[in-house]
C-alpha positions in Angstrom: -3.5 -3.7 32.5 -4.5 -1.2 30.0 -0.8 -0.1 29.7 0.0 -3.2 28.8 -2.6 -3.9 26.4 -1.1 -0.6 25.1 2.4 -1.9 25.2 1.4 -4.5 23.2 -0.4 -3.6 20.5 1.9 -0.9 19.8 4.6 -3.1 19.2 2.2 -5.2 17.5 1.5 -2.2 14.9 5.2 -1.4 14.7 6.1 -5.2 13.9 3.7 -4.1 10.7 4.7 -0.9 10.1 8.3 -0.8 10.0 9.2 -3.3 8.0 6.6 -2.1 5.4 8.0 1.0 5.3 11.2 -0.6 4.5 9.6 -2.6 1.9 8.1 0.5 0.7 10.9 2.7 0.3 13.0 -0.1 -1.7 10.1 -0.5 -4.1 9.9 3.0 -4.4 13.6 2.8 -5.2 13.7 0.3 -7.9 10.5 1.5 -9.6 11.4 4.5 -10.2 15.0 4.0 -11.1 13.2 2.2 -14.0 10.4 4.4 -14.9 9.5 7.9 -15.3 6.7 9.6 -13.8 6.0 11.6 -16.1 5.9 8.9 -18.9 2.8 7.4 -17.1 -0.3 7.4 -19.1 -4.0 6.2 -18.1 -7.0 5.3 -20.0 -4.7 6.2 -23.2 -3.7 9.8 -22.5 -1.2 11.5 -20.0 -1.2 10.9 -15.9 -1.2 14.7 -15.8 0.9 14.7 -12.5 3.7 16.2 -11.1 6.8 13.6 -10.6 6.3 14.3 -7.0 2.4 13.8 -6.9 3.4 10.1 -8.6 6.1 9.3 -6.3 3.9 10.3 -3.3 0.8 8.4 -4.6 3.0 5.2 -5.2 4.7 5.3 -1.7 1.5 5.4 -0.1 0.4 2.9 -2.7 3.7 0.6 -1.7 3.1 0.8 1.9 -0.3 -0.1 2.3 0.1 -3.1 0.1 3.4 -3.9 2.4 1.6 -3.3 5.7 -1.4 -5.2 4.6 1.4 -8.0 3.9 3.0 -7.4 6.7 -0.6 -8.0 8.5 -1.2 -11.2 7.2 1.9 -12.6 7.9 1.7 -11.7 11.8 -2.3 -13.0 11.8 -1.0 -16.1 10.2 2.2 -16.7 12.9 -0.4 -15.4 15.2 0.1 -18.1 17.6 3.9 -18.0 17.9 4.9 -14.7 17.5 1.8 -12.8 19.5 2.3 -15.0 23.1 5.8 -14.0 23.3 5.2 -10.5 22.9 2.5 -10.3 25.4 4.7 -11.5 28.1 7.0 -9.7 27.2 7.4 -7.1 30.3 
């Protein structure tokens, strides 16, 4: 039974985190194809980071706000898409 609670949440967590790291990686994409880390500015003056300090920051930045998306969205379909996976096996 535990291997299967396991099982589940697992793919559970994986049904969030994949497809906000996808998510993640094309915002990264487009943002910075459009703006320059080193152009950033806060509270008036210079970021004072290294490009990849910036692009690290906003990836992390990207996915949590994806997987925290991603979160929602299975807690809110929580009654269709959670029975099938738990029979799953």
């Amino acid at each position: 039974m535990a291997d299967h609670d396991a099982s589940v949440w697992s793919r559970l967590l994986m049904a969030v985190a994949w497809p906000a790291f996808l998510a993640a990686c094309l915002l990264e994409l487009v943002v910075f194809a459009l703006v320059d880390p080193l152009e950033l500015s806060w509270a008036g003056g210079p970021l004072g980071w290294s490009r990849q300090a910036v692009y690290t920051a906003a990836f992390f930045a990207f996915w949590t706000v994806c997987a925290l998306s991603s979160g929602v969205a299975l807690w809110l379909a929580r009654g269709s898409v959670l029975r099938p996976l738990a029979t799953a096996e």
